[in-house]
ZAMINU-863380 format. One record per residue (C-alpha): residue number from 1; x, y, z; residue in three letters. Coordinates in steps of 0.1 Angstrom, whole numbers. Layout:
% residues N
{num:NUM c1:X c2:Y c3:Z residu:ala}
...
This chain:
% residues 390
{num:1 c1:-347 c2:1018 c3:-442 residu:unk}
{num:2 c1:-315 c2:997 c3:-445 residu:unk}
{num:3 c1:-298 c2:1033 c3:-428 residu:unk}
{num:4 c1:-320 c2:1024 c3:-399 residu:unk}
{num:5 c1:-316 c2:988 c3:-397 residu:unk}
{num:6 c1:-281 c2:994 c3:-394 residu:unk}
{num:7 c1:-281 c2:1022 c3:-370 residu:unk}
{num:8 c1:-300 c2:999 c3:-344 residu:unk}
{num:9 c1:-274 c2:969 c3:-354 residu:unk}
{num:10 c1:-251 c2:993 c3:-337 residu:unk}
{num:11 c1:-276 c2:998 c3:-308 residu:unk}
{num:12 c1:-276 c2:964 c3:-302 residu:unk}
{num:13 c1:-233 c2:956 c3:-307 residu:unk}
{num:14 c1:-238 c2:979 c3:-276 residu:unk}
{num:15 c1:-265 c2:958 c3:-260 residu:unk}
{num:16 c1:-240 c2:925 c3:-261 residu:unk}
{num:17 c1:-214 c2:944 c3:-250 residu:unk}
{num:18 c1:-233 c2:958 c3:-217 residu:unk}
{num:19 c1:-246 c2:925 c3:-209 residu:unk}
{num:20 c1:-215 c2:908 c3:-210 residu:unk}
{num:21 c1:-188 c2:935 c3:-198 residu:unk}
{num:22 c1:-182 c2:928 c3:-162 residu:unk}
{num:23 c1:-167 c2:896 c3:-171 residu:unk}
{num:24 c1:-138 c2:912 c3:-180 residu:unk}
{num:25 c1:-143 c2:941 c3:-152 residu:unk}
{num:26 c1:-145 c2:915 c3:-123 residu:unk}
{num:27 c1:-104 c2:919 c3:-112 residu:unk}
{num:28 c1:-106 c2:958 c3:-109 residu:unk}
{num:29 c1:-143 c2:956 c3:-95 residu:unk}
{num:30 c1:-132 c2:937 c3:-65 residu:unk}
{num:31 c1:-103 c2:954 c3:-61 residu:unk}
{num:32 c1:-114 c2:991 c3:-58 residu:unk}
{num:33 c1:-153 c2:984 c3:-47 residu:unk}
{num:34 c1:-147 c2:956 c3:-34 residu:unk}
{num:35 c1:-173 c2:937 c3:-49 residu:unk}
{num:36 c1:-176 c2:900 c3:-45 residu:unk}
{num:37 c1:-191 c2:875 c3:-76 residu:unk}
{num:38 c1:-225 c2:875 c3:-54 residu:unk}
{num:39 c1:-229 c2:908 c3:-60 residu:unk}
{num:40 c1:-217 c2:912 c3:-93 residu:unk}
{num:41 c1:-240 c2:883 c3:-102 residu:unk}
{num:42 c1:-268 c2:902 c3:-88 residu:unk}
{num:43 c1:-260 c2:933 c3:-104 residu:unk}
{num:44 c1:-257 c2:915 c3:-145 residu:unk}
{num:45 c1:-292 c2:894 c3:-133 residu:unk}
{num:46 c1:-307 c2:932 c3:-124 residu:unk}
{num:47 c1:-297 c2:941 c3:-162 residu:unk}
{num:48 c1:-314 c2:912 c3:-172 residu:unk}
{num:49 c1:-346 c2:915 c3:-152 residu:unk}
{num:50 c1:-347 c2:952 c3:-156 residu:unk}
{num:51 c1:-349 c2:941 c3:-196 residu:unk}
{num:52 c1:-374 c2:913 c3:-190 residu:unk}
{num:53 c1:-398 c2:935 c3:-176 residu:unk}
{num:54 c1:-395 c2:965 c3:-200 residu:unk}
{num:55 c1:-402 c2:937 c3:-229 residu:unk}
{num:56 c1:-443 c2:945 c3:-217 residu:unk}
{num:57 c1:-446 c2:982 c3:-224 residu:unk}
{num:58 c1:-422 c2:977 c3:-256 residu:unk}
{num:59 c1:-441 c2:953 c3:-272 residu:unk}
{num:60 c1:-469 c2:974 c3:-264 residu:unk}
{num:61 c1:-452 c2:1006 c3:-277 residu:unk}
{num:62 c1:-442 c2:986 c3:-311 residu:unk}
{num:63 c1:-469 c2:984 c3:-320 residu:unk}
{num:64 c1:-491 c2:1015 c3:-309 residu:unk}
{num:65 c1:-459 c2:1041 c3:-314 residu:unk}
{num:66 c1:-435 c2:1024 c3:-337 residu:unk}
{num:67 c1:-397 c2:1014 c3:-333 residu:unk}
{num:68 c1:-380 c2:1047 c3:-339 residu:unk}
{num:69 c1:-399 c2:1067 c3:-304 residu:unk}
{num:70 c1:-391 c2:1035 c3:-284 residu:unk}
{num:71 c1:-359 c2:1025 c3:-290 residu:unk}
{num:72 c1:-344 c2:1063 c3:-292 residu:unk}
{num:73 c1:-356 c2:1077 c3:-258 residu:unk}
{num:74 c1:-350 c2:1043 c3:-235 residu:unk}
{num:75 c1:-313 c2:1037 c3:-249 residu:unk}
{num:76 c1:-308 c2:1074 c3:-250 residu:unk}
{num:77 c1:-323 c2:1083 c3:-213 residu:unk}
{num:78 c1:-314 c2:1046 c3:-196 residu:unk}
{num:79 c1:-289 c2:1034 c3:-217 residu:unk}
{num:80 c1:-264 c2:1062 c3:-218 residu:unk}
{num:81 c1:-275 c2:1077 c3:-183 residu:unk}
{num:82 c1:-268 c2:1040 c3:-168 residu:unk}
{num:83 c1:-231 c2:1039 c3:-187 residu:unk}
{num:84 c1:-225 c2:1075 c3:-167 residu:unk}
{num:85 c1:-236 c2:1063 c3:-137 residu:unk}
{num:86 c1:-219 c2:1027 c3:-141 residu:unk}
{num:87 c1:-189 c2:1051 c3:-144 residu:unk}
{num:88 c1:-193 c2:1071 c3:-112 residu:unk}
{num:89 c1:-201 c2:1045 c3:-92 residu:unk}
{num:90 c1:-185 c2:1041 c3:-56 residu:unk}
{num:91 c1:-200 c2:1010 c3:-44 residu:unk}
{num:92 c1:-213 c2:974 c3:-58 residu:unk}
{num:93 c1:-249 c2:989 c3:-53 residu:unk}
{num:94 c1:-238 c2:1015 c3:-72 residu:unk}
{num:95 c1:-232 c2:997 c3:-101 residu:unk}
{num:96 c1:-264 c2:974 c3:-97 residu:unk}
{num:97 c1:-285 c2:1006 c3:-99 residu:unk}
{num:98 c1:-266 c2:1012 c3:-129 residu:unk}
{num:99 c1:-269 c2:979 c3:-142 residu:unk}
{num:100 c1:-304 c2:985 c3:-139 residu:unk}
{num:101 c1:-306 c2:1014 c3:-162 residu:unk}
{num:102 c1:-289 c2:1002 c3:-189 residu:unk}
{num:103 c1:-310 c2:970 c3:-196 residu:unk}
{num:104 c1:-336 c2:995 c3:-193 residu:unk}
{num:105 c1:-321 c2:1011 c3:-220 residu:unk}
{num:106 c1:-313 c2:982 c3:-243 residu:unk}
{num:107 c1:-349 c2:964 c3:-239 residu:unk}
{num:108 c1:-359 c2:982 c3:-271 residu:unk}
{num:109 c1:-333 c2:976 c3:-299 residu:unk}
{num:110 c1:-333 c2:941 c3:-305 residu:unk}
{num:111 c1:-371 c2:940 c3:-306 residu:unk}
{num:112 c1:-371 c2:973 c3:-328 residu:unk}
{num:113 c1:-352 c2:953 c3:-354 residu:unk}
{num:114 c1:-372 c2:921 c3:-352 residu:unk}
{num:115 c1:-404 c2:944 c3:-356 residu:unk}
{num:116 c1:-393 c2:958 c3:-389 residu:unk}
{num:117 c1:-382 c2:923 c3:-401 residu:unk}
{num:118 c1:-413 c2:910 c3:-392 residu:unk}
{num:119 c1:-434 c2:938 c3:-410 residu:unk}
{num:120 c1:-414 c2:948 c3:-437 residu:unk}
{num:121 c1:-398 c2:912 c3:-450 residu:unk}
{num:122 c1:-406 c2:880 c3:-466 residu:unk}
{num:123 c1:-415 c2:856 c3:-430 residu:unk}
{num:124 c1:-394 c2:833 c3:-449 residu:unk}
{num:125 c1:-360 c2:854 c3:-443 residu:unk}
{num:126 c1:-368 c2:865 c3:-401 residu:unk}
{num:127 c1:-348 c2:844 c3:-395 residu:unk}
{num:128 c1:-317 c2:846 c3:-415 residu:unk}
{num:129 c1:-323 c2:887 c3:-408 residu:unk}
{num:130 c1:-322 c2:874 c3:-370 residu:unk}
{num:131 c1:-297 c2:853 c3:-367 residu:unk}
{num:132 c1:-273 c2:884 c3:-386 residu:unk}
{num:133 c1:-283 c2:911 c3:-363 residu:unk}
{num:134 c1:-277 c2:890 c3:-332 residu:unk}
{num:135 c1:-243 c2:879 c3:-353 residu:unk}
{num:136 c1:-234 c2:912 c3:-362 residu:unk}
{num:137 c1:-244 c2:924 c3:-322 residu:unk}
{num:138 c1:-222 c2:895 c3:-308 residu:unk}
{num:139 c1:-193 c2:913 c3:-321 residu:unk}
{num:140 c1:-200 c2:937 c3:-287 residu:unk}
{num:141 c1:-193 c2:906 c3:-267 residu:unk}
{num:142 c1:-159 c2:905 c3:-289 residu:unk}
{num:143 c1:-153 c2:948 c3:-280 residu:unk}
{num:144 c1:-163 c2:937 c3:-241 residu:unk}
{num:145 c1:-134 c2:909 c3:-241 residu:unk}
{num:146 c1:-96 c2:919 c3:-249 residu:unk}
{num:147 c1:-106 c2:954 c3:-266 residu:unk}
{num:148 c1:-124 c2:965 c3:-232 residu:unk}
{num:149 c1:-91 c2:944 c3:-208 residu:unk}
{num:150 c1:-66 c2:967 c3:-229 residu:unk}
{num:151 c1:-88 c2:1001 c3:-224 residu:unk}
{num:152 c1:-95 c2:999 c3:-187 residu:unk}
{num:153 c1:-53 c2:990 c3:-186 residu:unk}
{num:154 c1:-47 c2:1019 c3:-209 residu:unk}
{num:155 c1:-73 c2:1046 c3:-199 residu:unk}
{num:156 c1:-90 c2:1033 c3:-164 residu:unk}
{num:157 c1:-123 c2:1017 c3:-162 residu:unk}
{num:158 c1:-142 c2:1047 c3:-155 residu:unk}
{num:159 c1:-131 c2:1066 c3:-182 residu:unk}
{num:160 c1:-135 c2:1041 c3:-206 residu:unk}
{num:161 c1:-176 c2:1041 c3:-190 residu:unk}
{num:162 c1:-175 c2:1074 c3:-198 residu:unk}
{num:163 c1:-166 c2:1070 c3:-236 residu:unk}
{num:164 c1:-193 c2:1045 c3:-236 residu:unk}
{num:165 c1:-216 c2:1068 c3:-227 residu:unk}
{num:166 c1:-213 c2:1092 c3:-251 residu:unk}
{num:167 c1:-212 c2:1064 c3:-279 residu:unk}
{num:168 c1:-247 c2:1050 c3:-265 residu:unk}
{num:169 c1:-260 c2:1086 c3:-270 residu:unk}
{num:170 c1:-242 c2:1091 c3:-306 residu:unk}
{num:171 c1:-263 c2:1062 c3:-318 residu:unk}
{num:172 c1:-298 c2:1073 c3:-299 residu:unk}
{num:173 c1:-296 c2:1101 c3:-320 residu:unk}
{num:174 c1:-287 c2:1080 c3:-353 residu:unk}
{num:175 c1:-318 c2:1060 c3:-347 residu:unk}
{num:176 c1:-341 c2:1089 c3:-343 residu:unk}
{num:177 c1:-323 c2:1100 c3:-373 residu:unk}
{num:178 c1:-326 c2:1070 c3:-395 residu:unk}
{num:179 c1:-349 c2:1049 c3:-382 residu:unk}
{num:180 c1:-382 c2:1047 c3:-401 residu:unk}
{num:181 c1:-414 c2:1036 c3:-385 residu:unk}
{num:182 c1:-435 c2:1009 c3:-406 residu:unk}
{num:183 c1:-471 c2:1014 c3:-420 residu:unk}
{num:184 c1:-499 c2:1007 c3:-388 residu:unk}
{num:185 c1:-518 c2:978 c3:-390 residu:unk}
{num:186 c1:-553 c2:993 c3:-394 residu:unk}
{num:187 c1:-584 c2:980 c3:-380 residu:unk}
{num:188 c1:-591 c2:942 c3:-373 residu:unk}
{num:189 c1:-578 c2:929 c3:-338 residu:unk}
{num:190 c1:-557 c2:946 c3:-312 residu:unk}
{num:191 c1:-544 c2:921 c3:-296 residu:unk}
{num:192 c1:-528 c2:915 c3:-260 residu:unk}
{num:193 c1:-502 c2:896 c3:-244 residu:unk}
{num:194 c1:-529 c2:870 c3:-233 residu:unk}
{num:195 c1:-536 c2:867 c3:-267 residu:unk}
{num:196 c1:-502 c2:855 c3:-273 residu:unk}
{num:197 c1:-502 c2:831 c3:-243 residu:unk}
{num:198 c1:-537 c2:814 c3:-257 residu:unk}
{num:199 c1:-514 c2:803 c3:-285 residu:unk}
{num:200 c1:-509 c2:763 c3:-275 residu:unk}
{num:201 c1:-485 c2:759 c3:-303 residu:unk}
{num:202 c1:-460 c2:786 c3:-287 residu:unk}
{num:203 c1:-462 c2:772 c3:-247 residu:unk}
{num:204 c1:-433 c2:745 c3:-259 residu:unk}
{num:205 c1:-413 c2:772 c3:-280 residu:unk}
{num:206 c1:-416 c2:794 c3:-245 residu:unk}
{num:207 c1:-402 c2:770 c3:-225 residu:unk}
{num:208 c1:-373 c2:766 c3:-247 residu:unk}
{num:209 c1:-368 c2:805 c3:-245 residu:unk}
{num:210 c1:-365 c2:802 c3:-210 residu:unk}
{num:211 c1:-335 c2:778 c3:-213 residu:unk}
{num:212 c1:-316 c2:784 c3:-245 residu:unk}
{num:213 c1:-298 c2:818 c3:-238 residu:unk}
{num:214 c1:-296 c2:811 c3:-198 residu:unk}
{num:215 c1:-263 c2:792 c3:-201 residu:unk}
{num:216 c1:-243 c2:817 c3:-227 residu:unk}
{num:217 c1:-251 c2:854 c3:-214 residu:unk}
{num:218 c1:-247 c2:839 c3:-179 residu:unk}
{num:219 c1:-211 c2:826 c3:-185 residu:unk}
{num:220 c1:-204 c2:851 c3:-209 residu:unk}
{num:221 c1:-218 c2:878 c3:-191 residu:unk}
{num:222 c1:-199 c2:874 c3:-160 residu:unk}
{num:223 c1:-189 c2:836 c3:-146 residu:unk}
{num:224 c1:-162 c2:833 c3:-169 residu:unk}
{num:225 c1:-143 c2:860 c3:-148 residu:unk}
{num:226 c1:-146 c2:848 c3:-117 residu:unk}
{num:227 c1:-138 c2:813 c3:-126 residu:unk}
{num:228 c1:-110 c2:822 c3:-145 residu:unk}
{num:229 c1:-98 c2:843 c3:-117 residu:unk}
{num:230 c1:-106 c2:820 c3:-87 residu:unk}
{num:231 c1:-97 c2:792 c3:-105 residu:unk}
{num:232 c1:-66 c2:794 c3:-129 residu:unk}
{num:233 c1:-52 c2:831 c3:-109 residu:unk}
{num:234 c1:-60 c2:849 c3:-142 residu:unk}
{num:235 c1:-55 c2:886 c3:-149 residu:unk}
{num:236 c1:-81 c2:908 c3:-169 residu:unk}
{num:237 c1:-60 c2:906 c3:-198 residu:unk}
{num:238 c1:-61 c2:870 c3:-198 residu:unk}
{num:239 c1:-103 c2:865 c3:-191 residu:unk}
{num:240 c1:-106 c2:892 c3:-220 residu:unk}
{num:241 c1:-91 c2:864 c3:-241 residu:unk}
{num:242 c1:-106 c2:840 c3:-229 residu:unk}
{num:243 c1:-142 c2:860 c3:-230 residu:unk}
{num:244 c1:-126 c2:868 c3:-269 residu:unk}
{num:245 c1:-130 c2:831 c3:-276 residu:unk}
{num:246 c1:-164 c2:828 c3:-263 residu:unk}
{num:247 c1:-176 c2:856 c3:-279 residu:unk}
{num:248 c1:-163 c2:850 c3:-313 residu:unk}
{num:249 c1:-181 c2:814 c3:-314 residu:unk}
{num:250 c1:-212 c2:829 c3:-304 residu:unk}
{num:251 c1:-206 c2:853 c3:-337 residu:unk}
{num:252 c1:-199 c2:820 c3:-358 residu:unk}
{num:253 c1:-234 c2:806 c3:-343 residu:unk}
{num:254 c1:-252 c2:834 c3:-348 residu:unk}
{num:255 c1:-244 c2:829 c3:-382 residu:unk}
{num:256 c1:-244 c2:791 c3:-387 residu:unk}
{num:257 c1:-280 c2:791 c3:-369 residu:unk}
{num:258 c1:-295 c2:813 c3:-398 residu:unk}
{num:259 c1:-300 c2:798 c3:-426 residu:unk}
{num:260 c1:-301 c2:761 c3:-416 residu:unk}
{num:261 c1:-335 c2:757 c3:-414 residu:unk}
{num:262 c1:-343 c2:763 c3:-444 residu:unk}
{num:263 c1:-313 c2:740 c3:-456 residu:unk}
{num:264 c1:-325 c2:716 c3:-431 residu:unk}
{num:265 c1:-361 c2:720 c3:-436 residu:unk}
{num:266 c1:-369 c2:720 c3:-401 residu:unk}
{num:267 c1:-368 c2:745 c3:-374 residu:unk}
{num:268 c1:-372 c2:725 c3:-346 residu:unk}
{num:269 c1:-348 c2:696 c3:-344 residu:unk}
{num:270 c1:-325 c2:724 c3:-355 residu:unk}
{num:271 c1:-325 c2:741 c3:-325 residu:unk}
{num:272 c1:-332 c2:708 c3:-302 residu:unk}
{num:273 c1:-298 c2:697 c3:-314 residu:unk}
{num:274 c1:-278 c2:725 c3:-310 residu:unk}
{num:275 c1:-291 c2:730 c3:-272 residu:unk}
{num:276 c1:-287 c2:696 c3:-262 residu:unk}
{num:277 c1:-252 c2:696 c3:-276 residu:unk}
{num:278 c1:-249 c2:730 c3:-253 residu:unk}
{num:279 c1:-263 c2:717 c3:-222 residu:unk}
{num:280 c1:-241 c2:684 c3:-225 residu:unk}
{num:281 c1:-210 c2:708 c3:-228 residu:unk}
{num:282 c1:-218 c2:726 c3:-199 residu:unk}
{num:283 c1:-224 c2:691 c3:-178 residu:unk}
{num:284 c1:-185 c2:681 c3:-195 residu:unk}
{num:285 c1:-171 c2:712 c3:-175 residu:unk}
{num:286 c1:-193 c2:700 c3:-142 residu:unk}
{num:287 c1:-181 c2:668 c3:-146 residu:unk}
{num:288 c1:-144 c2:684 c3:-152 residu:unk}
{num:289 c1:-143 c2:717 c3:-136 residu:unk}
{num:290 c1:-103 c2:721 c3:-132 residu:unk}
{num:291 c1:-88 c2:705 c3:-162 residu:unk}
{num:292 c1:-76 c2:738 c3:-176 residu:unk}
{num:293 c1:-55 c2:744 c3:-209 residu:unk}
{num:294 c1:-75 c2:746 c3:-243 residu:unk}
{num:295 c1:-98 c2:723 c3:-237 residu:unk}
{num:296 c1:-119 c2:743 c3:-207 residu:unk}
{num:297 c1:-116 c2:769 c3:-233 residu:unk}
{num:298 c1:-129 c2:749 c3:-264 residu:unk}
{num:299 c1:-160 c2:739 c3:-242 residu:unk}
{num:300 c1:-171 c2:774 c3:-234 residu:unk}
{num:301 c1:-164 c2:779 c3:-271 residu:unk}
{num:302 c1:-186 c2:753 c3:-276 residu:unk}
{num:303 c1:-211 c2:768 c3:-253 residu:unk}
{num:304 c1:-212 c2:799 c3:-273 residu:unk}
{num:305 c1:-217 c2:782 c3:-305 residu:unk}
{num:306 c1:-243 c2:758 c3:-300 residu:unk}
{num:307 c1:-260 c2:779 c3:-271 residu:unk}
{num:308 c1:-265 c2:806 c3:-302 residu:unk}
{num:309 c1:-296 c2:796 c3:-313 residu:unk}
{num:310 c1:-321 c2:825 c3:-298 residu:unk}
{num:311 c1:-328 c2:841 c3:-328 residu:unk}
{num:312 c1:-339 c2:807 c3:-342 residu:unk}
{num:313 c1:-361 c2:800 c3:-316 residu:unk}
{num:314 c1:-376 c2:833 c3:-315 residu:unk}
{num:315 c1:-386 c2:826 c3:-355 residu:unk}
{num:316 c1:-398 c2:793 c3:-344 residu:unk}
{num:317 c1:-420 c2:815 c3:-321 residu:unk}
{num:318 c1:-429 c2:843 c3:-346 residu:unk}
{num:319 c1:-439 c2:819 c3:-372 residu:unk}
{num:320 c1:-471 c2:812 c3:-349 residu:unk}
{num:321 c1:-483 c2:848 c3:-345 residu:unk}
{num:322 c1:-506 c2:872 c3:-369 residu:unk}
{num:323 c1:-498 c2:901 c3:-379 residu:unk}
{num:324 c1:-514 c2:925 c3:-353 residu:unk}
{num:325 c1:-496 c2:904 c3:-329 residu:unk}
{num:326 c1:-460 c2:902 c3:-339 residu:unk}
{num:327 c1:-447 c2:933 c3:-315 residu:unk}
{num:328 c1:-464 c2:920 c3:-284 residu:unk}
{num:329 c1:-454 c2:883 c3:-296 residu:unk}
{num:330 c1:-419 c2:888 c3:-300 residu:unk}
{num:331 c1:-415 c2:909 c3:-268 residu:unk}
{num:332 c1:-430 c2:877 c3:-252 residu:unk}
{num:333 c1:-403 c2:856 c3:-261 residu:unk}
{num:334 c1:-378 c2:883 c3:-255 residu:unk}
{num:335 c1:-391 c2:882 c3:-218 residu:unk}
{num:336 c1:-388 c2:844 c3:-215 residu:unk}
{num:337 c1:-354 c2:844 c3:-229 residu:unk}
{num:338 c1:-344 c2:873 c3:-213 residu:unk}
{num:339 c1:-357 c2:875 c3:-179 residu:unk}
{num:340 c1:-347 c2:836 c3:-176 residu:unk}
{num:341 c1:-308 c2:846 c3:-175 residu:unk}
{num:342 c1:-320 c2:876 c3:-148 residu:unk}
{num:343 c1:-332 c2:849 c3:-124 residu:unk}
{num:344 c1:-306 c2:825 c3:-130 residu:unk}
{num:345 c1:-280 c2:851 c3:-123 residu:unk}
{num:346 c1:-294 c2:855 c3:-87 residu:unk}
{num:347 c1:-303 c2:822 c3:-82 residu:unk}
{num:348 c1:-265 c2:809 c3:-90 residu:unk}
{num:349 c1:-245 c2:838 c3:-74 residu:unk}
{num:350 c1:-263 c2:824 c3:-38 residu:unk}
{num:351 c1:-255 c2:788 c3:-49 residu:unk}
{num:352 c1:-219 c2:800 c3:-55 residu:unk}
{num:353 c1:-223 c2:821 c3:-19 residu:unk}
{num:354 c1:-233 c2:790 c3:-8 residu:unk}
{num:355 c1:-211 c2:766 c3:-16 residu:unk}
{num:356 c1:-173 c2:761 c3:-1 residu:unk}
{num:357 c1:-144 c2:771 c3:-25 residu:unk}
{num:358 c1:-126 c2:736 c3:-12 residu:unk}
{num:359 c1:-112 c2:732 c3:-38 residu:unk}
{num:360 c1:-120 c2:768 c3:-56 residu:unk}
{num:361 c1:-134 c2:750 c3:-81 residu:unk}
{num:362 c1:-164 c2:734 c3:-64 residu:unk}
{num:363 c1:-188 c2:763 c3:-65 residu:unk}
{num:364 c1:-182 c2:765 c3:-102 residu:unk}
{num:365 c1:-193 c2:729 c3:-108 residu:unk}
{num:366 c1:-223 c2:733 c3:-93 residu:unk}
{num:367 c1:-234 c2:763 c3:-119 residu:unk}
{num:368 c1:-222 c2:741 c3:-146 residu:unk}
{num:369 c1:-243 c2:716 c3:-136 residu:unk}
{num:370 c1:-274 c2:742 c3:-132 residu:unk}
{num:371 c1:-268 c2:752 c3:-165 residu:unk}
{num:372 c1:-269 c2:719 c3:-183 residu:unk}
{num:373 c1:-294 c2:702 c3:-162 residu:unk}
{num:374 c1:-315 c2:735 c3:-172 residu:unk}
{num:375 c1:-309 c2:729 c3:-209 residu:unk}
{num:376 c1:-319 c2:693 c3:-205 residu:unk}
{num:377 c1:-350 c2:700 c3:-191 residu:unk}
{num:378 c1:-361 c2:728 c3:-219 residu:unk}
{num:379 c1:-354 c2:703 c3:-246 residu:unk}
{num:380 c1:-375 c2:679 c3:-233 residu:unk}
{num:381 c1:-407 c2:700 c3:-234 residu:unk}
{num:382 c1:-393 c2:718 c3:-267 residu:unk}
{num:383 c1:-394 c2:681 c3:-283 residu:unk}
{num:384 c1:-431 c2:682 c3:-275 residu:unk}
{num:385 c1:-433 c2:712 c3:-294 residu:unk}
{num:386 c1:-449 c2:717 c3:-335 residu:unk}
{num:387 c1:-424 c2:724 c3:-359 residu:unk}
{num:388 c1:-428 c2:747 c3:-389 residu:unk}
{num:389 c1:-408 c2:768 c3:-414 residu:unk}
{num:390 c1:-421 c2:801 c3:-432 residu:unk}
């Protein structure tokens, strides 16, 4: 089991690093596709959505066919087919059709994990198990900042897609290898995904999902790059180190998050704090967009470490379901946290479409104002919200 665990650990280091990769591409994407940040922004919220909606028939196949059949055929088929066509792509449609394909592929990994920890270990560790596996998959964000800059310097961006393929289908076939499905929950309820919505207790914890993450994997994912680029004239070797910062505090969260609930004895105010303090970073950089230096780069720090709390709202969330509930539940809050970024990736490439780059700044401000005014919001209902620990 722990041979399976770790093979979709590695599934999911491969998750972070596709959702967070054309950052870092951005420079070379405009240059030979000419793609603008619209479109890029369009093509990391299709990964997103793509996800969001697959989070429905994986929660369903959790728990009707198990974690090893539904993680190994979607990352093999959309997650390695999307890398090869990410890498043959000629146009910025192109790549959101690729895009596409691997969220597709990744839905399952993160879930499958969460599944087995829910099943298989003490409720009173999820979360711990959680926040390591998103720890331990942040370190893709780390291989899609400087590591990924020097490779598509060294090898060419398409090539280095290429590689990436084949290691996406190299660990498919570990999980179908290692991977071992837990014991059926026989008889008693079903269950549905309305089931999971006619829990009161979890409405506050959704809304919270749908804020949390937005802010992070959206700057992470892609807005650094361009800001960096239209802002400060940066290279892609400079907004991998920049993206290396960011990704390394989200690791450090990740792991901070964990256990402090049961240090703190509360889940809730745990992860009210830690998102307030993220949103009011994000309104610092509104308020001061151009100041440059290491202190722009200490608030996105800053954003990835506090904005790291998804796997602690997700046990939040899991500690209100039963057991012949917890694939479908989980999935739920996958969606909400998931599909949120998705939407707010279209929604603020037309704001930054929309907005004049006098001075190139400005259009930036306005997402970093989104972002925290978004995270403001969420904790407001989330402080309506019951707490409890396992």
């Amino acid at each position: 089991m722990k041979a399976g665990i770790a093979s979709l650990v590695l599934a999911y280091v491969l998750s972070q690093f596709y959702r967070g990769f054309l950052a870092v591409l951005t420079p070379v994407l405009k240059a030979e596709l000419g793609a603008t940040a619209e479109t890029l922004a369009f093509a990391s919220g299709l990964w997103f959505l793509t996800f969001a909606a697959m989070q429905l028939p994986v929660g369903w196949a959790l728990d009707r066919i198990g974690p090893r059949r539904t993680a190994v055929t979607l990352f093999a088929l959309g997650g390695a087919g999307g890398a090869l066509a990410f890498a043959t792509a000629t146009s910025p449609a192109a790549i959101s059709l690729a895009m596409a394909l691997i969220g597709i592929g990744c839905a399952p990994v993160l879930m499958s994990s969460y599944y087995i920890f829910a099943r298989q270990f003490p409720p009173a560790v999820f979360a711990s198990l959680a926040g390591m596996t998103i720890g331990i998959g942040n370190l893709g964000n780390i291989a899609g900042s400087a590591p990924l800059a020097w490779a598509v310097e060294t090898l060419g961006w398409r090539e280095t897609m290429v590689g990436m393929a084949g290691v996406t289908l190299l660990i498919a076939a570990l999980i179908g290898l290692l991977v071992r499905d837990p014991a059926k929950v026989e008889g008693g309820p079903r269950g549905s995904m309305l089931d999971v919505l006619r829990i009161r207790a979890v409405w506050p914890i959704l809304a919270m999902m749908l804020a949390t993450y937005m802010p992070p994997a959206a700057l992470r994912g892609l807005w650094v790059g361009p800001y960096y680029a239209d802002v400060y004239g940066a290279t892609t070797a400079e907004i991998g180190r920049v993206t290396l910062v960011m990704g390394l505090a989200m690791v450090l969260g990740s792991f901070a998050y964990g256990p402090l609930d049961r240090v703190l004895g509360t889940r809730k105010w745990l992860n009210f704090t830690g998102n307030l303090l993220c949103g009011l970073s994000c309104l610092l950089l509104w308020a001061f967009p151009a100041m440059g230096g290491w202190q722009t780069i200490a608030i996105f720090a800053a954003i990835g470490f506090f904005g790291a709390s998804f796997p602690q709202v997700t046990a939040h969330g899991r500690a209100f379901f039963p057991p012949h509930l917890v694939g479908r539940g989980v999935s739920m809050l996958n969606l909400f946290g998931i599909g949120s970024v998705g939407i707010a990736q279209v929604l603020t490439g037309k704001i930054h479409a929309a907005i004049p780059a006098t001075p190139p700044e400005a259009p930036y401000a306005a997402l970093f104002l989104f972002f925290g005014l978004v995270l403001v919001v969420g904790c407001a209902i989330y402080a309506f919200s019951q707490d409890r620990t396992d």
